[in-house]
C-alpha positions in Angstrom: 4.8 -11.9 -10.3 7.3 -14.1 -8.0 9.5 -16.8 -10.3 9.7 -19.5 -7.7 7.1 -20.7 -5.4 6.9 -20.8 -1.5 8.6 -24.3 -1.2 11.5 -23.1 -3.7 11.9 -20.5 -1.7 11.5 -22.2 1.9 14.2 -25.4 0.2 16.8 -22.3 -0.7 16.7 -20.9 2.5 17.3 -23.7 4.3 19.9 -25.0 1.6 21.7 -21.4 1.9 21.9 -21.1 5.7 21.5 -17.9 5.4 19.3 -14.5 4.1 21.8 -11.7 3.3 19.8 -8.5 3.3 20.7 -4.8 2.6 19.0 -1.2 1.4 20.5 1.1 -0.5 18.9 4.6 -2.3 21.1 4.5 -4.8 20.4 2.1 -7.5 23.9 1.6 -9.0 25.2 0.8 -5.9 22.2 -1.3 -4.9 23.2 -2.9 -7.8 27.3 -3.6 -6.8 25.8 -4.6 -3.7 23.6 -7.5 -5.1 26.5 -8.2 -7.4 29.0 -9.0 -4.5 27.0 -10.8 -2.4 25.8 -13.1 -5.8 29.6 -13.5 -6.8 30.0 -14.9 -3.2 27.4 -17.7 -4.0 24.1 -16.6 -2.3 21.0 -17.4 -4.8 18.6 -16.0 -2.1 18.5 -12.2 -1.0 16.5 -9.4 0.7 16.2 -6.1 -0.3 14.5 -3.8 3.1 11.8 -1.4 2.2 13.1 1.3 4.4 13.8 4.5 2.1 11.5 6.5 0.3 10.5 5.5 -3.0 12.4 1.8 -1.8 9.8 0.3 -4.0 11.1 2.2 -7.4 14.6 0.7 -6.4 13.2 -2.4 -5.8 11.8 -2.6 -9.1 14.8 -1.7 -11.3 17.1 -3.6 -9.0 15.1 -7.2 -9.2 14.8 -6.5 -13.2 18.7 -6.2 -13.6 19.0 -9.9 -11.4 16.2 -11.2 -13.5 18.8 -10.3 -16.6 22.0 -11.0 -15.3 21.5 -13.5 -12.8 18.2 -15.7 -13.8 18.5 -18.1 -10.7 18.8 -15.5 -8.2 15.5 -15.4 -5.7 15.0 -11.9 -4.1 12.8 -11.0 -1.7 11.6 -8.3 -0.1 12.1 -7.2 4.1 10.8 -4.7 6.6 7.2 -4.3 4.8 4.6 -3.6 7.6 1.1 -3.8 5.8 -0.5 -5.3 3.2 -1.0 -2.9 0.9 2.9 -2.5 0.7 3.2 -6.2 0.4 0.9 -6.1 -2.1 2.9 -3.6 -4.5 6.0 -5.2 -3.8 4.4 -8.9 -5.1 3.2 -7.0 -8.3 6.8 -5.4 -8.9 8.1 -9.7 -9.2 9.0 -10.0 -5.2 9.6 -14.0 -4.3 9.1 -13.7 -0.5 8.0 -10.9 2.3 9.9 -10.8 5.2 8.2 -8.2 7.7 9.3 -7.2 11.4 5.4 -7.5 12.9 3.0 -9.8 12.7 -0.3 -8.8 10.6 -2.7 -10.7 9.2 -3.4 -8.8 6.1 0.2 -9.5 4.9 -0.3 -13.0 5.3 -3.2 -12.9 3.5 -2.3 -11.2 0.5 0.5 -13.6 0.2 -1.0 -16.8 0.6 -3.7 -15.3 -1.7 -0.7 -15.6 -4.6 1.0 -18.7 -2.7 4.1 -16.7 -2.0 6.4 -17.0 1.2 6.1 -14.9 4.0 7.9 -14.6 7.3 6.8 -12.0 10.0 8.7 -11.0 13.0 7.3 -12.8 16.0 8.7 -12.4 19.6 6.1 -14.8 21.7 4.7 -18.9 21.3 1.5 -17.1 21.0 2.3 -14.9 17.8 4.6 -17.7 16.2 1.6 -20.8 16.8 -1.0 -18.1 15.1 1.4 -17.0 12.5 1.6 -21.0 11.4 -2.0 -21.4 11.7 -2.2 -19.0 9.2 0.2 -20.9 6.9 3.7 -19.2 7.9 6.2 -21.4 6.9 9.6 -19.9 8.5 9.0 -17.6 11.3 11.1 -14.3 11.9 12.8 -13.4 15.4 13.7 -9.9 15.3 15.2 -8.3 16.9 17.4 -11.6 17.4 19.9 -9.7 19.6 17.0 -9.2 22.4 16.1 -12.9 22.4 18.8 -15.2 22.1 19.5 -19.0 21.0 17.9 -19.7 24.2 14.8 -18.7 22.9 15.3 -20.6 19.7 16.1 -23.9 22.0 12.8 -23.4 24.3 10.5 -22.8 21.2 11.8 -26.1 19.7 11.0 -28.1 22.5 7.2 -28.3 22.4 7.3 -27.8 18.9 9.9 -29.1 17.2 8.3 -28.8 13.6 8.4 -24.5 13.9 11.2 -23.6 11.5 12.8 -19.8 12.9 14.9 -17.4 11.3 16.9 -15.0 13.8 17.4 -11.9 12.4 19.7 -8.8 14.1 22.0 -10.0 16.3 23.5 -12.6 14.1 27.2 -12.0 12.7 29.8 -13.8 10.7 31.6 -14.6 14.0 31.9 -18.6 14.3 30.6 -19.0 17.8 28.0 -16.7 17.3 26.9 -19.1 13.9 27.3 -22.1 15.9 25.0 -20.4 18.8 22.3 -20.2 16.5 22.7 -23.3 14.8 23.2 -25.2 17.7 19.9 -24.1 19.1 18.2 -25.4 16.0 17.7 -22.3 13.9 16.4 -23.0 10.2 18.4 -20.3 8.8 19.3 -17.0 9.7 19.7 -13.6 8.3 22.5 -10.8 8.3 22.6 -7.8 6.9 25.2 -4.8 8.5 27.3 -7.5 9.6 28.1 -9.0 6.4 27.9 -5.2 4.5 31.0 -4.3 5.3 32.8 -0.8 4.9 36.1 0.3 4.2 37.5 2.9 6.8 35.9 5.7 4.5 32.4 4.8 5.6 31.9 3.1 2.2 30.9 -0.2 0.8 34.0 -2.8 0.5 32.3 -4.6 -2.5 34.9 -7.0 -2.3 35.4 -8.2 1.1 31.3 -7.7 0.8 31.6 -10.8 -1.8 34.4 -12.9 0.3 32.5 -12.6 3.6 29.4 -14.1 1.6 31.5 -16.8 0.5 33.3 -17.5 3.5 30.5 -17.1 5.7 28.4 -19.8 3.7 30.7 -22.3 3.9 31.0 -21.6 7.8 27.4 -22.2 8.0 27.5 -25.3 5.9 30.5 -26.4 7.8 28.5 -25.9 11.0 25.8 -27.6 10.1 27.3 -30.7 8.5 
């Protein structure tokens, strides 16, 4: 069962600026991964279903946060149906983040009062996502759409919160793009994973791009 509610969860996101997310198989380095990115001062992470068995991962990775860091909200990314949303809310997720839109997701979270954002490309999917209670809306894949989109969407309704994800770096223009155009938060995930020239995780600069790229975004914003 999720720890923090739907507002918690909406208030952090906003707070943070940012949703850093990442998959790995391997739990132990799941678990370096979720280490550097909390050492760089992110309370708020996702965790993509997109490996087989994700779900087992999942699990043993959001009991070692609940353990070693107690204030730490993670969340759950790339689920596509409800029955998967479903699993991951029993295994202790704190928010769904999906790449469609589909009603049954939003259903079975609203059912336990727990955040969702779907991916949404159109006014028509993002007005019938909020009518069914969406909060923070997805736009994914960011890259295709642009701030532009962001801006137009905030005209006529200026009280739809949007989270561009893909597309988004740690580069400071590209922040201030977003920003600029009135996005709620955004979120990042190969961008800020960075790898050393062996093809492997640089858990270090992993944790001092979080850090640095935070206070970018709150430097932006302020």
């Amino acid at each position: 069962m999720a720890k923090f509610t739907r507002i918690e969860v909406a208030q952090k996101m906003k707070e943070q600026g940012m949703v850093p997310l990442f998959y790995h198989s391997d739990i132990e380095i799941a678990k370096r991964l979720l280490q550097s990115i909390y050492n760089g001062g992110a309370r708020l992470l996702e965790f993509t279903n997109r490996g087989d068995y994700a779900h087992e991962v999942f699990e043993q990775l959001y009991k070692f946060a609940a353990k070693e860091m107690p204030d730490l909200m993670m969340g759950v990314g790339s689920v596509t149906d409800g029955g998967a949303a479903s699993l991951y809310l029993q295994l202790g997720a704190n928010f769904v983040v999906t790449p469609v839109f589909r009603e049954d997701i939003a259903i079975v979270c609203n059912r336990k009062k727990v955040l969702w954002s779907p991916g949404c490309g159109t006014l028509t999917e993002i007005c019938t996502a909020e009518e069914l209670g969406c909060e923070i809306v997805k736009l994914f894949p960011g890259s295709t759409y642009g701030p532009g989109f962001i801006k137009a969407i905030k005209g006529p309704q200026p009280w739809t919160n949007i989270m561009p994800t893909g597309g988004v770096s740690t580069d400071p223009e590209n922040l201030k793009a977003w920003f600029a155009a009135g996005a709620y938060c955004v979120g990042m995930g190969s961008k800020l994973m960075v790898k050393d020239e062996a093809g492997m995780f640089d858990f270090e600069k992993i944790e001092t791009h979080t850090k640095n790229t935070l206070a970018l975004i709150k430097e932006i914003r302020s």
